[in-house]
N, C-alpha and C positions, 0 to 999 in steps of 0.2 A: 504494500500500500504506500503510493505517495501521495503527500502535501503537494496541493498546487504548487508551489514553488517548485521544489523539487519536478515535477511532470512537465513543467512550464521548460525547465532548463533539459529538462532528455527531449522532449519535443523540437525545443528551439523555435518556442514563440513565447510571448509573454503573459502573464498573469493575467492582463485585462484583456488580453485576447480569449483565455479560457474560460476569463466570467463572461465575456460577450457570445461564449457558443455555447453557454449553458443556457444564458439568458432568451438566447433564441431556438433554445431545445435543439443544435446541431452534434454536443455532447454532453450530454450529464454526467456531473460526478459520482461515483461507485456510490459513495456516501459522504453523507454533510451532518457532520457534527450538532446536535440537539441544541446542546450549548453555546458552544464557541462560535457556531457555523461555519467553521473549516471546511472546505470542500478537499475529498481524498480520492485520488483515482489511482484503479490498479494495473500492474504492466500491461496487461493485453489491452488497453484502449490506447495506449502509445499506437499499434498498428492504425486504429480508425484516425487518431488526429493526422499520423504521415499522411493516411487517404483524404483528409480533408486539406491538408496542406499542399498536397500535389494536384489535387483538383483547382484549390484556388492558383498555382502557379501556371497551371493550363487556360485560365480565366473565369474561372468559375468564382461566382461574390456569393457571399454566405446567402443570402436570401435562393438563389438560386442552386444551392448545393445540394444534390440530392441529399437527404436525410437516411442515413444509413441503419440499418433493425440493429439493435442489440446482438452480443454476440451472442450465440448456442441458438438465436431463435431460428424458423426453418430456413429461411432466405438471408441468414449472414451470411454465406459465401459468395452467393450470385445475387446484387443487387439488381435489377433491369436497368436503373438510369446509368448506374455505373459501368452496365456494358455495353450500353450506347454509347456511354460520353467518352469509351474510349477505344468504340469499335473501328477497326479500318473502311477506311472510306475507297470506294474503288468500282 
């Protein structure tokens, strides 16, 4: 489990970038603190942020990013927007 901070810095974006893709439901944190409201995310959602960060460096803006299922649900592997937005064209 990490602290935002910490997933901010393996990610390689920053803290208010991960409250602004929370805030727009593109990632939610694994778990946020009752109390403190710490938001904690665990290693395997580092894979969805790289997928949200290579889409946005393709040109994809948060509003338009596909929204990806949770991981274990039936369609984490094969998203449909995700294999359009990165099918060959031809």
């Amino acid at each position: 489990m990490f602290s935002i901070g910490d997933f901010a810095r393996h990610g390689r974006v920053s803290v208010r970038m991960l409250r602004h893709y929370d805030a727009i439901g593109l990632l939610r944190p694994d778990r946020v603190d009752a109390v403190t409201g710490y938001r904690y995310y665990e290693g395997g959602q580092l894979a969805r942020l790289n997928r949200i960060v290579a889409l946005k460096d393709l040109g994809f803006t948060p509003s338009n990013t596909p929204r990806t299922p949770p991981a274990g649900s039936p369609n984490s592997r094969t998203h449909p927007h995700l294999t359009a937005a990165v099918r060959p064209r031809g």
